[in-house]
mmCIF file of the C-alpha atoms, coordinates in Angstrom:
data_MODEL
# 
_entry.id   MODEL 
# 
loop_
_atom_site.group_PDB 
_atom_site.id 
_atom_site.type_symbol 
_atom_site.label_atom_id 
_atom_site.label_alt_id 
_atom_site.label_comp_id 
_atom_site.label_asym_id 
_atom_site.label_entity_id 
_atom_site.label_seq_id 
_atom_site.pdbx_PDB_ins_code 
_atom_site.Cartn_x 
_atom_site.Cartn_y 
_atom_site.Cartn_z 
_atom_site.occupancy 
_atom_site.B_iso_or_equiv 
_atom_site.pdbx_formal_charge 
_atom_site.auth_seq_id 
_atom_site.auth_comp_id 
_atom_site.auth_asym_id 
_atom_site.auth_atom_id 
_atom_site.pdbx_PDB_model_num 
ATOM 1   C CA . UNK A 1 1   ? 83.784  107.080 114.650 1.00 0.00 ? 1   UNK A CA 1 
ATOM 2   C CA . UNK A 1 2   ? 87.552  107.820 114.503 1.00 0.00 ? 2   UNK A CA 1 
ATOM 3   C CA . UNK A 1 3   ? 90.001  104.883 115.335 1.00 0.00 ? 3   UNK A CA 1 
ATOM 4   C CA . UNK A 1 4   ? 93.581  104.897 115.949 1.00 0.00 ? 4   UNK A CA 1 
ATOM 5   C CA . UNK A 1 5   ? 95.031  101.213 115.647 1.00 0.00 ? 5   UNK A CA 1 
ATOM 6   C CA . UNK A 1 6   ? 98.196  100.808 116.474 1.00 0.00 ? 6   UNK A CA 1 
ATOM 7   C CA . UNK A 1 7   ? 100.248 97.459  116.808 1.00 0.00 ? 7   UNK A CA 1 
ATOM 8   C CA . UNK A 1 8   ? 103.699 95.769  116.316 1.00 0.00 ? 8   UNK A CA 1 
ATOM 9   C CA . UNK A 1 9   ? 104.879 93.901  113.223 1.00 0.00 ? 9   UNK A CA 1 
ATOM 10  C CA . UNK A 1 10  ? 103.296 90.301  112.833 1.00 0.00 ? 10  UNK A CA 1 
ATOM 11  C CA . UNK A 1 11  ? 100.222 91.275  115.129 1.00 0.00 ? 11  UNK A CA 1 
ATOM 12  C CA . UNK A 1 12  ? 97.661  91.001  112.115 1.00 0.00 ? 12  UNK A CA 1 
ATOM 13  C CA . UNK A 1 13  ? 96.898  94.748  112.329 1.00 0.00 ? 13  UNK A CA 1 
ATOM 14  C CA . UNK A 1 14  ? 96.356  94.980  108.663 1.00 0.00 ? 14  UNK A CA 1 
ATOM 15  C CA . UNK A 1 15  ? 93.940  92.243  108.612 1.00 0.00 ? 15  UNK A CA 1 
ATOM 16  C CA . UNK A 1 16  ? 91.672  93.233  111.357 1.00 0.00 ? 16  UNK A CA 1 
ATOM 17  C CA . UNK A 1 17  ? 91.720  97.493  110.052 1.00 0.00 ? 17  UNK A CA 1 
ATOM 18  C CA . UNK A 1 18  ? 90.474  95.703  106.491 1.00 0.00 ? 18  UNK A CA 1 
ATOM 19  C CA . UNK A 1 19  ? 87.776  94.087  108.299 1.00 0.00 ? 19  UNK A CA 1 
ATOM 20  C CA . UNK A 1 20  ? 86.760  97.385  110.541 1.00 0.00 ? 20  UNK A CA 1 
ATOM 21  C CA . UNK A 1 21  ? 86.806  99.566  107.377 1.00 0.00 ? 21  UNK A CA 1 
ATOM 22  C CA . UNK A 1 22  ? 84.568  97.358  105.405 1.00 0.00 ? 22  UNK A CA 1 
ATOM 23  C CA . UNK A 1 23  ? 82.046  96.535  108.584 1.00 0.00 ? 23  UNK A CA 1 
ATOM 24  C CA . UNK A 1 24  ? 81.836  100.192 109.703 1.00 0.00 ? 24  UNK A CA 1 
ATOM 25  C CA . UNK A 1 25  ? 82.208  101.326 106.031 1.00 0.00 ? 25  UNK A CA 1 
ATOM 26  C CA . UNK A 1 26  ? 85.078  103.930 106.906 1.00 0.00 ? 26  UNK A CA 1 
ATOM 27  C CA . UNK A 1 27  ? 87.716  104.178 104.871 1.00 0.00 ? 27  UNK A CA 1 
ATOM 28  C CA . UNK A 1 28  ? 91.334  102.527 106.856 1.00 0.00 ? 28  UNK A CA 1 
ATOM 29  C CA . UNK A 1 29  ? 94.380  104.958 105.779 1.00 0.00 ? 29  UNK A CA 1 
ATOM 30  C CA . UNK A 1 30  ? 97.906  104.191 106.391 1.00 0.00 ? 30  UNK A CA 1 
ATOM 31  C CA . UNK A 1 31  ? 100.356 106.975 106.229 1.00 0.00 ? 31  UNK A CA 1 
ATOM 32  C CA . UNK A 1 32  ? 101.793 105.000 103.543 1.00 0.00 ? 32  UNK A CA 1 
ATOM 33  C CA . UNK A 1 33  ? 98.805  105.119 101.063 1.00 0.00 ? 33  UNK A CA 1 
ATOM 34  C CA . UNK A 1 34  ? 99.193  109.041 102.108 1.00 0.00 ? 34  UNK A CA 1 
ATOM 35  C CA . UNK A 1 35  ? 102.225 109.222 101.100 1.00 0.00 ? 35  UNK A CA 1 
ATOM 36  C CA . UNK A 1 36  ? 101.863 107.602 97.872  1.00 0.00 ? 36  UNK A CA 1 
ATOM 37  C CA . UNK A 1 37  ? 98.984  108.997 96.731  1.00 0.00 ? 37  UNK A CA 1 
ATOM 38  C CA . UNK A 1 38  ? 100.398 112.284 97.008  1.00 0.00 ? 38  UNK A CA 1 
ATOM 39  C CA . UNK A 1 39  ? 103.659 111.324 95.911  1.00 0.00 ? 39  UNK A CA 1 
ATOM 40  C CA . UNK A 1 40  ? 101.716 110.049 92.709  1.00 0.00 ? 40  UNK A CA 1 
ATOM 41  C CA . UNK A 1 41  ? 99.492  113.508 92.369  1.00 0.00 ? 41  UNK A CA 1 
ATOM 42  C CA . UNK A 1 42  ? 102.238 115.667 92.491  1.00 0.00 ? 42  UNK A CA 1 
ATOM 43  C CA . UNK A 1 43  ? 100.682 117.844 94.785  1.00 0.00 ? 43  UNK A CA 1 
ATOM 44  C CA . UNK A 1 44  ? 103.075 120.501 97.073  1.00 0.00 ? 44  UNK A CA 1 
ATOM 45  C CA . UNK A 1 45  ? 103.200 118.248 99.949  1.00 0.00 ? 45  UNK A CA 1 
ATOM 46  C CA . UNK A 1 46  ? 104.045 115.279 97.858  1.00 0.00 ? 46  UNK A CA 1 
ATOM 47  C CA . UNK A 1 47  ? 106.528 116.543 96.254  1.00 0.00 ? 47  UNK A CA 1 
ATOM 48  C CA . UNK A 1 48  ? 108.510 117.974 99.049  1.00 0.00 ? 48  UNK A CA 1 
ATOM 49  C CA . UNK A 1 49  ? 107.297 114.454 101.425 1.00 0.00 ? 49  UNK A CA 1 
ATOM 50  C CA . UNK A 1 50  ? 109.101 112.277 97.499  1.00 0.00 ? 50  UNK A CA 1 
ATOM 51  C CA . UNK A 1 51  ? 112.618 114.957 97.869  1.00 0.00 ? 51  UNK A CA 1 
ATOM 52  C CA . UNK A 1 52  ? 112.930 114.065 101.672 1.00 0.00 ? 52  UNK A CA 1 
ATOM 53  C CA . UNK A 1 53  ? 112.745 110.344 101.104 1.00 0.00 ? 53  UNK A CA 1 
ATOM 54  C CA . UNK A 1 54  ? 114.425 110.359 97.871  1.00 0.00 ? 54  UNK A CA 1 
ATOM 55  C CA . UNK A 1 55  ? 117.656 111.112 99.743  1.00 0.00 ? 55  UNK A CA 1 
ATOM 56  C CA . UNK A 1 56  ? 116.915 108.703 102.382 1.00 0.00 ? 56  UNK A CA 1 
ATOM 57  C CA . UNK A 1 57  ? 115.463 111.495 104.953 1.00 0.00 ? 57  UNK A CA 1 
ATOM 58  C CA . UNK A 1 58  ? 112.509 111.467 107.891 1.00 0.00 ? 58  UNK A CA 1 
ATOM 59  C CA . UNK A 1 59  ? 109.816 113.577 106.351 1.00 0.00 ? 59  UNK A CA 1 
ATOM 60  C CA . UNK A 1 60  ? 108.765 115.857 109.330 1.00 0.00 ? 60  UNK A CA 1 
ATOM 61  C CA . UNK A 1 61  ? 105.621 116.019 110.886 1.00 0.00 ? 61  UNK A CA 1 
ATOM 62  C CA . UNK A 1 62  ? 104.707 119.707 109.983 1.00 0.00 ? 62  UNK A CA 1 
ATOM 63  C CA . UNK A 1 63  ? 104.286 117.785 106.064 1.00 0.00 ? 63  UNK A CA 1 
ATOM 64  C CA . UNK A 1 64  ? 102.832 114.633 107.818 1.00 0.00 ? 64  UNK A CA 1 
ATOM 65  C CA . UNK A 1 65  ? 100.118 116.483 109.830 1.00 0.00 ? 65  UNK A CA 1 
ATOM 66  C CA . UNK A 1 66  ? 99.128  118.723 106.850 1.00 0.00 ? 66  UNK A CA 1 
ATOM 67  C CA . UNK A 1 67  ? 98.763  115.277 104.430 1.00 0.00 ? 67  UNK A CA 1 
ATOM 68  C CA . UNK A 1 68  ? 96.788  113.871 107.208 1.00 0.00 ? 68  UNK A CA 1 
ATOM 69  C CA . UNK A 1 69  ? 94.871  116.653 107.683 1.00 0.00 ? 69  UNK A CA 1 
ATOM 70  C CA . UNK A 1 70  ? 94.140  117.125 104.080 1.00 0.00 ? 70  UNK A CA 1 
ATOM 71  C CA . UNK A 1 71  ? 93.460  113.395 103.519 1.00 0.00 ? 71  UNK A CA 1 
ATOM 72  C CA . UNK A 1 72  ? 90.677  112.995 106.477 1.00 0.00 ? 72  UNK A CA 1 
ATOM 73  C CA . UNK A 1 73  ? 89.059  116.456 104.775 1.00 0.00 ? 73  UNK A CA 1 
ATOM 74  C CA . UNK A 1 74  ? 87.816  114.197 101.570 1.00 0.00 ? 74  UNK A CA 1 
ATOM 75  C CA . UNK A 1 75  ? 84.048  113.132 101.193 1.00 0.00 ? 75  UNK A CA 1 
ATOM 76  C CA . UNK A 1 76  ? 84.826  109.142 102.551 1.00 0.00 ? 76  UNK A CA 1 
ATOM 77  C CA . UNK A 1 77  ? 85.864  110.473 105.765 1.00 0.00 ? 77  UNK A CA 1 
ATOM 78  C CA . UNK A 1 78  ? 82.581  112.240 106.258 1.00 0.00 ? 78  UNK A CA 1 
ATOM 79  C CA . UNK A 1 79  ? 81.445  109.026 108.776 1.00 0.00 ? 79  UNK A CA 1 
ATOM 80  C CA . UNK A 1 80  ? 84.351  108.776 110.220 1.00 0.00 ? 80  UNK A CA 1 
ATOM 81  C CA . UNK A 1 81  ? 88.153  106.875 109.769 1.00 0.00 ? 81  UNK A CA 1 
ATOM 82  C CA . UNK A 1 82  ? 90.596  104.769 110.680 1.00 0.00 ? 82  UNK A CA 1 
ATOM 83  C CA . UNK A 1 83  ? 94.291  105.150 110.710 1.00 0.00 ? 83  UNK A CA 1 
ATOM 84  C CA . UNK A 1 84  ? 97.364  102.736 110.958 1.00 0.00 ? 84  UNK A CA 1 
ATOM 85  C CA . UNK A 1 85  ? 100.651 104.269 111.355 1.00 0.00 ? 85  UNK A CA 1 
ATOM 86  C CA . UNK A 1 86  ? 99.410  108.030 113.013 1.00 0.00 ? 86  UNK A CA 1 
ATOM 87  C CA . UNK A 1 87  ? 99.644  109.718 114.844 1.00 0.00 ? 87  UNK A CA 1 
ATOM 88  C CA . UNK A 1 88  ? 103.842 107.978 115.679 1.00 0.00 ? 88  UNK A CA 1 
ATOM 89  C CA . UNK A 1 89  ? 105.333 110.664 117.730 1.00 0.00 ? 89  UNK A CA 1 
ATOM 90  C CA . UNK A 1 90  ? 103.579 112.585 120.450 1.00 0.00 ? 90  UNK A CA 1 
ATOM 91  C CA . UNK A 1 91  ? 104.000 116.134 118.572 1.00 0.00 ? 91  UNK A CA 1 
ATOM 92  C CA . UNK A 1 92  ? 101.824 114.573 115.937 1.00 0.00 ? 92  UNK A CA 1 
ATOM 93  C CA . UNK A 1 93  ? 99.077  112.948 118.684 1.00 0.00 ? 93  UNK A CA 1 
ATOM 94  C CA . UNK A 1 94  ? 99.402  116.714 119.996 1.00 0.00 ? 94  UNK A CA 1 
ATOM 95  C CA . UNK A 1 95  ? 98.674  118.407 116.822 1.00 0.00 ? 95  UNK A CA 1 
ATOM 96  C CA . UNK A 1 96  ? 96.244  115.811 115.392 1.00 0.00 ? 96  UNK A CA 1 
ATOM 97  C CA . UNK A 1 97  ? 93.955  116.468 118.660 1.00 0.00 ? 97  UNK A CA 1 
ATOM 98  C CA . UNK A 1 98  ? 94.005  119.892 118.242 1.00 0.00 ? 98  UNK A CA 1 
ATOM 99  C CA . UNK A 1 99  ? 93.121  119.500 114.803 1.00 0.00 ? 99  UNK A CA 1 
ATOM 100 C CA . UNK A 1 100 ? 89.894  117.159 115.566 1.00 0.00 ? 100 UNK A CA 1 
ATOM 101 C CA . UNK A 1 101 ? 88.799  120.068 117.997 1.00 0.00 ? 101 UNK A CA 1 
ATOM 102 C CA . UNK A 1 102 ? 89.362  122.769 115.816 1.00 0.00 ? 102 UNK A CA 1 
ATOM 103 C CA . UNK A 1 103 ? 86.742  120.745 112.848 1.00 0.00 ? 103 UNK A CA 1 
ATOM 104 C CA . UNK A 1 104 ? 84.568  119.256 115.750 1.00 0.00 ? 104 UNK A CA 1 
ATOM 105 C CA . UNK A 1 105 ? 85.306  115.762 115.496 1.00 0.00 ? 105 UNK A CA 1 
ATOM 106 C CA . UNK A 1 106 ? 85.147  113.223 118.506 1.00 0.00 ? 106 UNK A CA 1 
ATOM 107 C CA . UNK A 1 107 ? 87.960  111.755 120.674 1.00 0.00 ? 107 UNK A CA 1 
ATOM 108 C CA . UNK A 1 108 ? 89.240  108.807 118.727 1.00 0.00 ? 108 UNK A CA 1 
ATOM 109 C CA . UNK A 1 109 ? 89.085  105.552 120.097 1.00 0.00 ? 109 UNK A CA 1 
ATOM 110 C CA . UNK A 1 110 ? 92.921  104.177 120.338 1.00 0.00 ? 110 UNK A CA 1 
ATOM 111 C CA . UNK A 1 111 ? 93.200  100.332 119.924 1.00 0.00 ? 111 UNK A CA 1 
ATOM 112 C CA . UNK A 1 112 ? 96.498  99.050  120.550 1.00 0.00 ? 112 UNK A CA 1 
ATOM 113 C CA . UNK A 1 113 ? 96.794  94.899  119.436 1.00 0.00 ? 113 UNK A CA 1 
ATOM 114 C CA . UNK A 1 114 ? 99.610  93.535  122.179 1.00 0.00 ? 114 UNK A CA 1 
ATOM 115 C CA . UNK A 1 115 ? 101.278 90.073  121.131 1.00 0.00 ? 115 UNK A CA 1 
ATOM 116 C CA . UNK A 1 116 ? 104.010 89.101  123.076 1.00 0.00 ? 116 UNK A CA 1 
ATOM 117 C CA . UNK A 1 117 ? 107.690 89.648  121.102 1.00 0.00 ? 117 UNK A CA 1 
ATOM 118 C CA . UNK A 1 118 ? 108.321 85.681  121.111 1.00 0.00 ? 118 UNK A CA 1 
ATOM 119 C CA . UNK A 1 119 ? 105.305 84.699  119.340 1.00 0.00 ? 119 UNK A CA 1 
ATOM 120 C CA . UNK A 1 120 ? 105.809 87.791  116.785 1.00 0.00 ? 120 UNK A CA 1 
ATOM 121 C CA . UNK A 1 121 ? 109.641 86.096  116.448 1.00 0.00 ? 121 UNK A CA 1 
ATOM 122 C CA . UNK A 1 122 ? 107.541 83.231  115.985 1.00 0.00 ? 122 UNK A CA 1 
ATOM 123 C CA . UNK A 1 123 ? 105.399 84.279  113.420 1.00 0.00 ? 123 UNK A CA 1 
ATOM 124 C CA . UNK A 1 124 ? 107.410 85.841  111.348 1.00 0.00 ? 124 UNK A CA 1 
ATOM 125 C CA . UNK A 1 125 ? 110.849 83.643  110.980 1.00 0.00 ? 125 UNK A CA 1 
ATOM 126 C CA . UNK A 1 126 ? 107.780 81.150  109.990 1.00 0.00 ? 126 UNK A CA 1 
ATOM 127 C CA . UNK A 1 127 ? 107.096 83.263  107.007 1.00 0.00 ? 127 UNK A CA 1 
ATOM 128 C CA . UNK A 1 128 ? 108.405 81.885  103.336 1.00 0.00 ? 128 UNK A CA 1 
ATOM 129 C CA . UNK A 1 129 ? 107.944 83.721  99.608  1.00 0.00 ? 129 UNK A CA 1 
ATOM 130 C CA . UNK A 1 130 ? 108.061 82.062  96.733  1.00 0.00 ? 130 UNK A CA 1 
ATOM 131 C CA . UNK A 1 131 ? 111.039 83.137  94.386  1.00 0.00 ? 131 UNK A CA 1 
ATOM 132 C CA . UNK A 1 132 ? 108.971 83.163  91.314  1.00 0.00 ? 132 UNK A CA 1 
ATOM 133 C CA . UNK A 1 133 ? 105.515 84.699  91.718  1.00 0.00 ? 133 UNK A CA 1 
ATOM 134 C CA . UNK A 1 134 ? 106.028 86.135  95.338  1.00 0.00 ? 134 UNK A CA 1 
ATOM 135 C CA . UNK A 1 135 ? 103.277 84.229  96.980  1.00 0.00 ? 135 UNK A CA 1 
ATOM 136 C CA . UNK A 1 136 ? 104.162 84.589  100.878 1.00 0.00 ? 136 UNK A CA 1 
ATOM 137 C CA . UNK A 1 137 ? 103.563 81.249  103.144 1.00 0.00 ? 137 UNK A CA 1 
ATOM 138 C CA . UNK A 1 138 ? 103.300 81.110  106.473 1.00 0.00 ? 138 UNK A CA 1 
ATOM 139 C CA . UNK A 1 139 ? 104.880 77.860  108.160 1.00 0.00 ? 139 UNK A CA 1 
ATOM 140 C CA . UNK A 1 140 ? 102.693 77.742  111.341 1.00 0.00 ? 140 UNK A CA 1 
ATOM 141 C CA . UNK A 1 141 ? 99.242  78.877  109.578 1.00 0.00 ? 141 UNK A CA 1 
ATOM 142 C CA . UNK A 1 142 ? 99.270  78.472  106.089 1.00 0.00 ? 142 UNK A CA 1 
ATOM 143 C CA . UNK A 1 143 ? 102.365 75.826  105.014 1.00 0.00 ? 143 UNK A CA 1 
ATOM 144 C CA . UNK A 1 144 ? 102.305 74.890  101.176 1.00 0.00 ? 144 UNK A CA 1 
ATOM 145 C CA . UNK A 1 145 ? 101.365 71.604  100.378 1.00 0.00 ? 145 UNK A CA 1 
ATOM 146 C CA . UNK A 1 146 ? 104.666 70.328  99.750  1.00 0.00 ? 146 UNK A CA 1 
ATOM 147 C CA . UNK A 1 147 ? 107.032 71.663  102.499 1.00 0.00 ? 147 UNK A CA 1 
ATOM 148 C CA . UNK A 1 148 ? 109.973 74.278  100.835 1.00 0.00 ? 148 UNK A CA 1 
ATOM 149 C CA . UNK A 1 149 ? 107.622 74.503  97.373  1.00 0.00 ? 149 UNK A CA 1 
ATOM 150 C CA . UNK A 1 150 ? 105.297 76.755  96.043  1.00 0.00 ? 150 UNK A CA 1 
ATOM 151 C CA . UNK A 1 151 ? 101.876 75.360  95.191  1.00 0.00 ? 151 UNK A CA 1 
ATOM 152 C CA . UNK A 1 152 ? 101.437 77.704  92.277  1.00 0.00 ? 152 UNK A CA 1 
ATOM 153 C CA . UNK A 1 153 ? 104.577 77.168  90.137  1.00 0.00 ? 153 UNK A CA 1 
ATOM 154 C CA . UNK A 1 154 ? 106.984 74.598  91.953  1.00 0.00 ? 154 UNK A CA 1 
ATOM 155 C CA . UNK A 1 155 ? 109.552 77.335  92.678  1.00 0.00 ? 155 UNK A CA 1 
ATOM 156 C CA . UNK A 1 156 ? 111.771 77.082  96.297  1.00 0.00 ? 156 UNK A CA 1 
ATOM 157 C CA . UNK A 1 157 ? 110.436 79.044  98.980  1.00 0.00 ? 157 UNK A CA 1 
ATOM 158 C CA . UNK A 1 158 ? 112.734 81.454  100.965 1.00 0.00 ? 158 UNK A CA 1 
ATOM 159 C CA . UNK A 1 159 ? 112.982 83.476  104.222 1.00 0.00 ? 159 UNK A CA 1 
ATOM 160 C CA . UNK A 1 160 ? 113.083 86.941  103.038 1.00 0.00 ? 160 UNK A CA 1 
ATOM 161 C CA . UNK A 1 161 ? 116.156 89.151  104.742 1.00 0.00 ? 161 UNK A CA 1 
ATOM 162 C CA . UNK A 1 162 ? 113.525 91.183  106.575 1.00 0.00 ? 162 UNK A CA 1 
ATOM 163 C CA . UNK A 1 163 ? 112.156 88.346  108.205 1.00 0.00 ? 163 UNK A CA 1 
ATOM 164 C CA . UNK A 1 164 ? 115.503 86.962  110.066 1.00 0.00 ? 164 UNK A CA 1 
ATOM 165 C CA . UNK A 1 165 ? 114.962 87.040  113.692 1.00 0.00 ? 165 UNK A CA 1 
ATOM 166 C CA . UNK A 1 166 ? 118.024 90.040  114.332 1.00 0.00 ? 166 UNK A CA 1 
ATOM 167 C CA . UNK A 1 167 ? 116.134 92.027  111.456 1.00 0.00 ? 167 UNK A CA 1 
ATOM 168 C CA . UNK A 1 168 ? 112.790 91.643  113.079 1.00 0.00 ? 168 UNK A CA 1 
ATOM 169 C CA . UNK A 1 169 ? 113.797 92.131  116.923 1.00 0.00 ? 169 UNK A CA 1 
ATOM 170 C CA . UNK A 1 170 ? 115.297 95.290  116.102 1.00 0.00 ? 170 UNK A CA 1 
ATOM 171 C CA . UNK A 1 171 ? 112.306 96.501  114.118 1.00 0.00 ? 171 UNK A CA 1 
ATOM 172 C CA . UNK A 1 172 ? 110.165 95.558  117.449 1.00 0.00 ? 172 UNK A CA 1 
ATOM 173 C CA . UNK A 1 173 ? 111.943 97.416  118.823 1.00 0.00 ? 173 UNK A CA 1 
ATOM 174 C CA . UNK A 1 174 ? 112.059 100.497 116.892 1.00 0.00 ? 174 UNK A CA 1 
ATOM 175 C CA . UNK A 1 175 ? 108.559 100.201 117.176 1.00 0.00 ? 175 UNK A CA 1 
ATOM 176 C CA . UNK A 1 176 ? 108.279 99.909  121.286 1.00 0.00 ? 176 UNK A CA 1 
ATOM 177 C CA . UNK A 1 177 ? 110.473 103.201 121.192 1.00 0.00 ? 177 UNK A CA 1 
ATOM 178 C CA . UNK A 1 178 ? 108.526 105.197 118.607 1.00 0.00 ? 178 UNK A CA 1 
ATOM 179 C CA . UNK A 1 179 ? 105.048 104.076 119.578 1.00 0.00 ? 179 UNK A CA 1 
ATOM 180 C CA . UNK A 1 180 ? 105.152 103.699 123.572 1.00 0.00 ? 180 UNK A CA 1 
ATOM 181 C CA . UNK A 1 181 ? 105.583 107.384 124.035 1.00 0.00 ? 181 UNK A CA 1 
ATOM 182 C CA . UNK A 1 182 ? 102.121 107.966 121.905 1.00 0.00 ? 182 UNK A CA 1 
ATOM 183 C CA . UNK A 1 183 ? 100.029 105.845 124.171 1.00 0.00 ? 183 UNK A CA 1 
ATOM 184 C CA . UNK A 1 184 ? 101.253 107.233 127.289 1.00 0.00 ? 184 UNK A CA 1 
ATOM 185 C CA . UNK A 1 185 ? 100.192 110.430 125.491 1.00 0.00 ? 185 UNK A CA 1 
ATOM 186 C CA . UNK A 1 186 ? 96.843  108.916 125.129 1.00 0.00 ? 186 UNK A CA 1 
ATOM 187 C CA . UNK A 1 187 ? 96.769  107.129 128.684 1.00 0.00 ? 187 UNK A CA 1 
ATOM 188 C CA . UNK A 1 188 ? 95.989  103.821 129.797 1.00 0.00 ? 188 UNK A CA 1 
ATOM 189 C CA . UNK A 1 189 ? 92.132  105.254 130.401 1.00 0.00 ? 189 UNK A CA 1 
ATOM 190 C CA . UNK A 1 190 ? 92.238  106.088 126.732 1.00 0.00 ? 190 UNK A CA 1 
ATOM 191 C CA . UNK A 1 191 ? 94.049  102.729 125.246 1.00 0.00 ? 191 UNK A CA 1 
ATOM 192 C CA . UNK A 1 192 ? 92.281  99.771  124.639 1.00 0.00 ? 192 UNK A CA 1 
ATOM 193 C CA . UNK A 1 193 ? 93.816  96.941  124.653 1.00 0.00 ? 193 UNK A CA 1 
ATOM 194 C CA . UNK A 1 194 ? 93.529  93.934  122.462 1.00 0.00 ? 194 UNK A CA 1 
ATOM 195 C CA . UNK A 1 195 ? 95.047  90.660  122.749 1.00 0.00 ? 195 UNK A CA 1 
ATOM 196 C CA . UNK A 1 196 ? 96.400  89.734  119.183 1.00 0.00 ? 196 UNK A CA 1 
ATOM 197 C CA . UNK A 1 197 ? 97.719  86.366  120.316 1.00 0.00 ? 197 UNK A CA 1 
ATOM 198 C CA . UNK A 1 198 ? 94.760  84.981  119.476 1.00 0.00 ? 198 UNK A CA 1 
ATOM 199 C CA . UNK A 1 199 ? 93.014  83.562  115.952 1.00 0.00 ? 199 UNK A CA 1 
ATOM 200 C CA . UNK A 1 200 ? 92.332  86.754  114.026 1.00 0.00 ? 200 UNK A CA 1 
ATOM 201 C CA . UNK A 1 201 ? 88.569  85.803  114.200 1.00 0.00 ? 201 UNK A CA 1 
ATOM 202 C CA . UNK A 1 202 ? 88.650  85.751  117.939 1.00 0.00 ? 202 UNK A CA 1 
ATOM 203 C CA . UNK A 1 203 ? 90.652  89.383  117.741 1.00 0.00 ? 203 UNK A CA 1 
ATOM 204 C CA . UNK A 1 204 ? 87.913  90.522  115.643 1.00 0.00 ? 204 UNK A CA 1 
ATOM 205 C CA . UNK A 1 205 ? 85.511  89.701  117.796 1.00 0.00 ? 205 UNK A CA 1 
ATOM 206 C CA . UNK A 1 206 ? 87.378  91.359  120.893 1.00 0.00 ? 206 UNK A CA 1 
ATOM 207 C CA . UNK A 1 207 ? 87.576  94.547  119.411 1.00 0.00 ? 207 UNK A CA 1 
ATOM 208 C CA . UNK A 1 208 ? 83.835  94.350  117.866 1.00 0.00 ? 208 UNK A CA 1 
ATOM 209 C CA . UNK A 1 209 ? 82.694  94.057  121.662 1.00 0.00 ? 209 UNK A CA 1 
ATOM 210 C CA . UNK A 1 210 ? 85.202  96.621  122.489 1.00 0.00 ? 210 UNK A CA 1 
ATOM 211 C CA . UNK A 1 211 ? 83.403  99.023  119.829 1.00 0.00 ? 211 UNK A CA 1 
ATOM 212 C CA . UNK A 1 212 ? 79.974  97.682  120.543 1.00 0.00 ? 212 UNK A CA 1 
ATOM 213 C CA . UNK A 1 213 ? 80.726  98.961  124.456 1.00 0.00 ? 213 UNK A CA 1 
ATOM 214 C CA . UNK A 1 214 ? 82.391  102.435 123.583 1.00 0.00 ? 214 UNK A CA 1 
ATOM 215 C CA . UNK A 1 215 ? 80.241  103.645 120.364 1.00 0.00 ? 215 UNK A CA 1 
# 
């Protein structure tokens, strides 16, 4: 089973591809983690992907694909994967289909979580981090005990700069623009989706059903 979950910022898309990758027992890769792990080998790719963003560059999607393609190769992927943050531009949906046919693989299954951009405003302006040890609050969900304190070490709690409103409604917006064109690509046939308005148990169990349906 291949799965493509995409989502905005705030729509608990980390938390529900932990939870797939340990039910399914597939490994969840972000092209971050890619990137890094690379980065950290000092392999060709990584090395070239660390130069680009070094001097504050867009590494291309001729080095993307091939780290993608080289990361799904390894023995955990045997049973299949799921990744957050690719395919992001339609050249890369294009070139990552053509490289599931060329090893065999199955159509992925896209998941796209859809929250509203008020209640992502919401949820994140309501996030807090401690100074000290870096614990992150959450003022709707998960408030500290005492309200503007840490629980752990007393320290103030603060709104971090990328989690002021103008900060997140333009990266909402960089995301619409970047990821929109990759599920038209994909078509609304293709695209499930999942409301992520809801509890995160309640999401979980939407897409479970969703999976339970399409596998």
């Amino acid at each position: 089973m291949i799965l493509l979950l995409f989502g905005p910022p705030g729509c608990g898309k980390g938390t529900q591809a932990a939870y797939l990758a340990e039910c399914l027992h597939i490994p969840a890769i972000s092209t971050g983690e890619i990137f890094r792990a690379e980065c950290k080998a000092g392999t060709e790719l990584g090395q070239k992907a660390c130069k680009i963003m070094s001097a504050g560059g867009l590494v291309g999607d001729d080095i993307v694909n091939a780290m993608v393609a080289s990361r799904i190769a390894r023995p955990d992927c045997a049973h299949g994967f799921l990744l957050d943050g690719y395919p992001r531009t339609v050249p890369q949906a294009e070139q990552f289909g053509a490289l599931l046919k060329e090893r065999g693989l199955p159509e992925p299954i896209v998941i796209h979580l859809e929250v509203q951009e008020d209640a992502l405003v919401a949820r994140l302006t309501a996030r807090r981090q401690c100074t000290k040890c870096l614990r992150i609050y959450n003022m709707l969900s998960a408030p500290p005990r005492k309200e503007g304190i840490c629980d752990d070490d007393g320290e103030a709690l603060l709104i971090r700069e990328d989690d002021q409103e103008s900060v997140i409604r333009q990266r909402l917006a960089a995301y619409r623009n970047l990821t929109g064109p990759v599920l038209g690509f994909y078509g609304a046939s293709a695209v499930k989706t999942i409301d992520g308005s809801r509890r995160p148990a309640e999401v979980t169990q939407a897409i479970e059903e969703l999976l339970h349906v399409v596998a």
